[in-house]
C-alpha positions as CSV (number, residue, x, y, z in Angstrom):
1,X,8.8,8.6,-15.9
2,X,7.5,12.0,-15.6
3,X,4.2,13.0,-14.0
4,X,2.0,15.7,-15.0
5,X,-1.5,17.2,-14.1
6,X,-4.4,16.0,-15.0
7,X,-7.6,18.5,-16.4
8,X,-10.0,18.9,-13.9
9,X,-12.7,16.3,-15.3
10,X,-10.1,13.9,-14.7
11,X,-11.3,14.0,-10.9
12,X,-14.2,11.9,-12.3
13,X,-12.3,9.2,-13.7
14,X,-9.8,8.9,-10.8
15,X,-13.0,8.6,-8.3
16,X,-14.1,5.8,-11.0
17,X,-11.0,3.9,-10.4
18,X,-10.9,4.5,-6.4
19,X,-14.3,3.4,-6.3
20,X,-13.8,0.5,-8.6
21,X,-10.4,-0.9,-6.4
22,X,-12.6,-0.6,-3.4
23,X,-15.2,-2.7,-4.8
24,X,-12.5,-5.2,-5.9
25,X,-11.2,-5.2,-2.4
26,X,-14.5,-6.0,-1.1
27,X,-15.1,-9.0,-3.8
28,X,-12.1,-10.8,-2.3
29,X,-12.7,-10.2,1.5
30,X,-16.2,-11.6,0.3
31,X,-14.5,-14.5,-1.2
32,X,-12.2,-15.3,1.5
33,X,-14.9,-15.2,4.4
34,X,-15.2,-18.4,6.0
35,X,-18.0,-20.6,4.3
36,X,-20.8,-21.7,6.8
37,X,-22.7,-25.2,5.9
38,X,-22.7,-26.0,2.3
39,X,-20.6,-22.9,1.6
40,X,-18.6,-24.9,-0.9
41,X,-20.7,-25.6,-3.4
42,X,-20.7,-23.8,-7.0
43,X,-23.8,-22.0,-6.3
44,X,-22.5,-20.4,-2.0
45,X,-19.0,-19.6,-4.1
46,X,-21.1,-17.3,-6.4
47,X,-23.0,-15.9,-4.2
48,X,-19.8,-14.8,-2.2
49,X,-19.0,-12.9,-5.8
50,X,-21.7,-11.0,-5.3
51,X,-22.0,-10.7,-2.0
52,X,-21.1,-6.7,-1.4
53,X,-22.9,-5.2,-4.1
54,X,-26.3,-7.2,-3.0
55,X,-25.0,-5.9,0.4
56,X,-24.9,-2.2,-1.3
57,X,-28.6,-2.5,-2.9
58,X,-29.9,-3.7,0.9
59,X,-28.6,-0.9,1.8
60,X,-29.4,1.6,-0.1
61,X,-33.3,0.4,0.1
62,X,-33.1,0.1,3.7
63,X,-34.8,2.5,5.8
64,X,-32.3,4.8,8.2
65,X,-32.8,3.8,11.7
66,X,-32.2,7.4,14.3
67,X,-31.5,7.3,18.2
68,X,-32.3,9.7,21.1
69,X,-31.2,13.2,20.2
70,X,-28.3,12.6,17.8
71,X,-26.2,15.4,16.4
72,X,-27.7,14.5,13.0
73,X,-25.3,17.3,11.2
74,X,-21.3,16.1,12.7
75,X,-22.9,12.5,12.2
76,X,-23.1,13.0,8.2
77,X,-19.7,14.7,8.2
78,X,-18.2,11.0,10.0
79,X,-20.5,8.7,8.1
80,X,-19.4,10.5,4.4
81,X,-15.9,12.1,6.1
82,X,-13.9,8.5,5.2
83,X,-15.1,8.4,1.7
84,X,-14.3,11.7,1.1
85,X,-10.8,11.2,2.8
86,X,-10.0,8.5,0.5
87,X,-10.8,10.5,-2.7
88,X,-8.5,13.4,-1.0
89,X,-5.6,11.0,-0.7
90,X,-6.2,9.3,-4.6
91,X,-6.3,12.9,-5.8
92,X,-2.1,12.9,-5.5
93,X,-1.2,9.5,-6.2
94,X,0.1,9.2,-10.1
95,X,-1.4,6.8,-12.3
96,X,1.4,6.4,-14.9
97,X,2.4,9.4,-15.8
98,X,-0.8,11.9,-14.9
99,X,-2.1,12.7,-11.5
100,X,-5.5,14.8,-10.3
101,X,-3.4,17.3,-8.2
102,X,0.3,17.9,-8.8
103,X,1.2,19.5,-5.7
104,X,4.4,20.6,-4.7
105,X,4.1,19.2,-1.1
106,X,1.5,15.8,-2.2
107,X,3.3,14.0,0.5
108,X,2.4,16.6,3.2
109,X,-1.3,16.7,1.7
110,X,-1.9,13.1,2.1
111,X,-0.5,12.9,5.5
112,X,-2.6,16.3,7.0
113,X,-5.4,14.1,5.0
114,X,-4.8,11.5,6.8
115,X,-4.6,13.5,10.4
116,X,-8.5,14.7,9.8
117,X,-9.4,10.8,10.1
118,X,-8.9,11.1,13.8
119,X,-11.8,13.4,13.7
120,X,-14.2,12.3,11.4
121,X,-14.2,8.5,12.9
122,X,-14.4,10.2,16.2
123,X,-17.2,12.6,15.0
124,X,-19.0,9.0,13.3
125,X,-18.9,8.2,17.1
126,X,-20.2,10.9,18.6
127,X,-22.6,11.7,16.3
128,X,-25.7,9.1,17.1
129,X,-25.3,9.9,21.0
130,X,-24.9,6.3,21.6
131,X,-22.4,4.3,23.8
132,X,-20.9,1.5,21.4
133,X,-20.3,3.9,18.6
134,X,-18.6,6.7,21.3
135,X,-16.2,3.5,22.1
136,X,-15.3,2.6,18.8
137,X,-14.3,6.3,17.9
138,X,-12.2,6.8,21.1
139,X,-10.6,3.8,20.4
140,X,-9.8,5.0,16.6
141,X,-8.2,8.0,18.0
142,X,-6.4,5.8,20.4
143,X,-4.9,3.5,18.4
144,X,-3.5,6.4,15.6
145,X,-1.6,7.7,18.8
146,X,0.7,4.6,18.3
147,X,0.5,4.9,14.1
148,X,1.0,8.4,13.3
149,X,4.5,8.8,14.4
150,X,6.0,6.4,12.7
151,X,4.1,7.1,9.4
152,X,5.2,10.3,9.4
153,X,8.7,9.1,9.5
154,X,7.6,6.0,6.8
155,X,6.9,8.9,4.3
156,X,9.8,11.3,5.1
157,X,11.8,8.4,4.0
158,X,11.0,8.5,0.4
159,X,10.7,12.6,0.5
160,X,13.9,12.8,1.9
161,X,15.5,10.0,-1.1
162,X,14.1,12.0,-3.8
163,X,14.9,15.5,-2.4
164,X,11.3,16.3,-2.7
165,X,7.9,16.1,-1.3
166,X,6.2,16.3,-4.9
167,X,5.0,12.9,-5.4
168,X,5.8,12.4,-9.1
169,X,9.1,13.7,-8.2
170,X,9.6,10.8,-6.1
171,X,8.5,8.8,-8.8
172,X,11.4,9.9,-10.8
173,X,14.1,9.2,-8.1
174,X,12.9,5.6,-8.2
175,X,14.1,5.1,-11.8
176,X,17.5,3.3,-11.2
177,X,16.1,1.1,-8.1
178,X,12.8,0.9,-6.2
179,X,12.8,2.5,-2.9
180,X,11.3,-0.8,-1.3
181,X,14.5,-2.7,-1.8
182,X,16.6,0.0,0.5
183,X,13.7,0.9,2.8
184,X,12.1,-1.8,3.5
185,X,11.0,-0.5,7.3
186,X,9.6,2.7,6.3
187,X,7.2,-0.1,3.2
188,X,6.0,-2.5,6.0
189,X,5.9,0.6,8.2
190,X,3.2,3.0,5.7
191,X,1.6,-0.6,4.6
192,X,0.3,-0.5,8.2
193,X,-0.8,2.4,8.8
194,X,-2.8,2.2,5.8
195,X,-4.4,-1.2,7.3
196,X,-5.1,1.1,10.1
197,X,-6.8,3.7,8.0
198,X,-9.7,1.6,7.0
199,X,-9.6,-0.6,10.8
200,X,-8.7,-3.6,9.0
201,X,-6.8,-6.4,10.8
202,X,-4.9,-5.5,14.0
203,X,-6.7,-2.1,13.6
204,X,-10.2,-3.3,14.0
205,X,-11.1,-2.6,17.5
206,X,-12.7,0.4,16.9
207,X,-15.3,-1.5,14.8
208,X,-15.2,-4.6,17.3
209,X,-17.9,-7.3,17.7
210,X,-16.9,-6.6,21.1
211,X,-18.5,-2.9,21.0
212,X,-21.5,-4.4,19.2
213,X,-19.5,-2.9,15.8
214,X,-18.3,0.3,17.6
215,X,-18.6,3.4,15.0
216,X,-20.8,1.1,13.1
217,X,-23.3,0.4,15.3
218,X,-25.7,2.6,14.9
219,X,-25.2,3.3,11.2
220,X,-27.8,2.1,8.6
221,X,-29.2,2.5,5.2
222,X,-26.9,4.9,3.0
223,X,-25.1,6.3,6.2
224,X,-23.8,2.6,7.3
225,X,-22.9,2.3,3.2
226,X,-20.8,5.0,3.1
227,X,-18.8,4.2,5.8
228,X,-18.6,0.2,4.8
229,X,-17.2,2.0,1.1
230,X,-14.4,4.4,3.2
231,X,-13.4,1.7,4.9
232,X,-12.3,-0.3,1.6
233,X,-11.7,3.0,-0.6
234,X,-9.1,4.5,2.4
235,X,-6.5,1.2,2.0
236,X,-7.3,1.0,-1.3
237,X,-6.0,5.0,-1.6
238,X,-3.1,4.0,0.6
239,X,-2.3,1.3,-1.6
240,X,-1.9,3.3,-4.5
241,X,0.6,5.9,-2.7
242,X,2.1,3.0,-1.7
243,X,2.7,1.9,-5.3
244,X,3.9,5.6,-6.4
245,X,6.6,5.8,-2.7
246,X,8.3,2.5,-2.9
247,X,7.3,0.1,-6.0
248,X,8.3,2.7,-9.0
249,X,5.0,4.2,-9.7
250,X,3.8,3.2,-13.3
251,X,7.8,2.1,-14.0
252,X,7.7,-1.9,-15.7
253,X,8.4,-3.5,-19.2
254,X,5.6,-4.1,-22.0
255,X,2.6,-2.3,-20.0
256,X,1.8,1.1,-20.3
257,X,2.2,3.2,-17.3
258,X,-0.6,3.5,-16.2
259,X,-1.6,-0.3,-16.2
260,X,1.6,-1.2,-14.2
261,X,0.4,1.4,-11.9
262,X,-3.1,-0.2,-11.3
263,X,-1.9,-3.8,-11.5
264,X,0.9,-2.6,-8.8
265,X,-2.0,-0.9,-6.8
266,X,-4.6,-4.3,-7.3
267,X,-1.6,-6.6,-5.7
268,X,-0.6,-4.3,-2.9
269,X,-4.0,-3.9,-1.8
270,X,-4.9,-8.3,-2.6
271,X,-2.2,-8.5,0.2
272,X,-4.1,-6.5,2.5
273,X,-7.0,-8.2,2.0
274,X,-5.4,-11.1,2.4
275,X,-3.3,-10.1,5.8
276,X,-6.5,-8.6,7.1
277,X,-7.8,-11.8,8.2
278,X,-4.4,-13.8,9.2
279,X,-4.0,-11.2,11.8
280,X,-5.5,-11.0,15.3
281,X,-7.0,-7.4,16.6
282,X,-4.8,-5.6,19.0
283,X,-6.1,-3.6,22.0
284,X,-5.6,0.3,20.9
285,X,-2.8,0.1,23.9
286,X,-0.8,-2.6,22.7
287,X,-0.9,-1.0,19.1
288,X,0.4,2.2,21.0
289,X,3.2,0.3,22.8
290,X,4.6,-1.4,19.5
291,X,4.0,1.9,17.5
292,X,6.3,3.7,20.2
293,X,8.6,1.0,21.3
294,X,9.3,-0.7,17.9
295,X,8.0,0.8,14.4
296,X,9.3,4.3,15.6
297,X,12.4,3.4,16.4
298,X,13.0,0.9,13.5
299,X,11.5,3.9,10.9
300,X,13.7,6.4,12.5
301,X,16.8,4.1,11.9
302,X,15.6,3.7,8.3
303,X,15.1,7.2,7.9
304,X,19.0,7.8,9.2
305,X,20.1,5.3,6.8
306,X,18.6,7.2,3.8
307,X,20.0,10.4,4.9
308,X,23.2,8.8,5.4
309,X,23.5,7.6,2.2
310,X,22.0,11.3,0.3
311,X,24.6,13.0,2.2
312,X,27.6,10.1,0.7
313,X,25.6,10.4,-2.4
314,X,26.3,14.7,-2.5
């Protein structure tokens, strides 16, 4: 399948869709949260349905709280930095056969992307001059210590298959077979890191009851919805890189491209979701010490298999 740029308008659309797939995200986390008393009746289900965009409309009417000489300015660039991170990384993920940006090096772009996370949760942290959310953004940068390494390696896998760090051009090497079925590490390994983009799962001690929310204690009103929507929007960007790196992009019988490549997107991300609450948090530390000790490692091996076979391959 070959990829091609998108006009510039189409970054309207494509922030649509991101925004749409976050919202979805957030409708089944909603519907998966335990019940409390008489949460099984017709009526509690529905109101589960409808549970984050009520959640959006309290927000938005609620009244911003402030706290003791907050750095009002690097606190707006953490609160709106994840959003905007997300809609960075969907701006080179294909959707069939068109993308936002066609860059040369998309791979590179959505990993540096992904780098300036460290400092906009950090700078959400510092920003209100408070304790708990201080904790919360340390712990961020903490726990992406163990991650990054080995997603670096988890997309060089793919880059280094297809001979190319375009992303539609990775696209097109998946035509014969889907890069999931002979790197499977280098999936499982990028599938985790983008739990960790959004401090889902095992990732969520930087937003920990434990830290009274951590970078979200403080937030409120618009501020605290605009982090709430990065933190669904970030996996759900992930999920769609995912979809274009290891499942064949828009490739499938019947469906157009670009359906296969949001029905592809929808189930990668549903297994997040889903994940997200089987797993138990992990201490920043302990993430570290299986980041370095086993994902790199294993990613690296995966990565020698791939150039292994290129080379055999000429």
């Amino acid at each position: 399948m070959t990829v091609n740029g998108a006009p510039v308008w189409a970054v309207v659309p494509a922030a649509a869709v991101l925004l749409a797939m976050a919202l979805a995200a957030a409708v089944l986390d909603a519907l998966l949260d335990t019940p409390t008393a008489g949460g099984g009746t017709a009526a509690a289900h529905g109101r589960r349905w409808s549970r984050p965009l009520a959640e959006a409309a309290r927000l938005m009417r609620q009244r911003g709280r402030t706290t003791v000489a907050p750095d009002r300015l690097l606190w707006r660039i953490g609160t709106a930095g994840p959003l905007v991170a997300a809609l960075l990384m969907a701006a080179v993920v294909p959707v069939g056969g068109t993308v936002v940006a066609d860059l040369p090096v998309g791979i590179v772009w959505f990993n540096a992307v992904d780098v300036t996370l460290w400092a906009v949760v950090w700078l959400a942290g510092w920003g209100p001059n408070s304790v708990y959310p201080l904790v919360g953004g340390y712990r961020f940068v903490a726990q992406a210590l163990g991650y990054e390494l080995p997603l670096m390696f988890a997309l060089t896998a793919p880059a280094v298959a297809a001979r190319s760090l375009n992303v539609g051009e990775v696209v097109q090497a998946q035509r014969g077979l889907w890069f999931v079925v002979w790197m499977p590490v280098a999936f499982v390994v990028f599938l985790g890191a983008v739990a960790a983009f959004g401090m889902w799962g095992p990732f969520s001690s930087p937003v920990g009851r434990d830290a009274a929310g951590g970078v979200l204690a403080e937030a409120s009103g618009v501020d605290r919805l605009l982090l709430l929507a990065g933190r669904y929007a970030l996996p759900a960007a992930g999920s769609g890189m995912a979809v274009a790196l290891f499942l064949g992009g828009g490739a499938g019988p019947w469906l157009p491209g670009w359906l296969w490549s949001l029905v592809k997107t929808l189930a990668v991300l549903a297994v997040l979701v889903v994940l997200r609450r089987r797993l138990p948090v992990l201490s920043p530390e302990r993430i570290v010490r299986i980041g370095w000790l086993v994902a790199l490692p294993a990613v690296l091996l995966q990565v020698l298999v791939v150039s292994a076979v290129m080379v055999a391959k000429g």
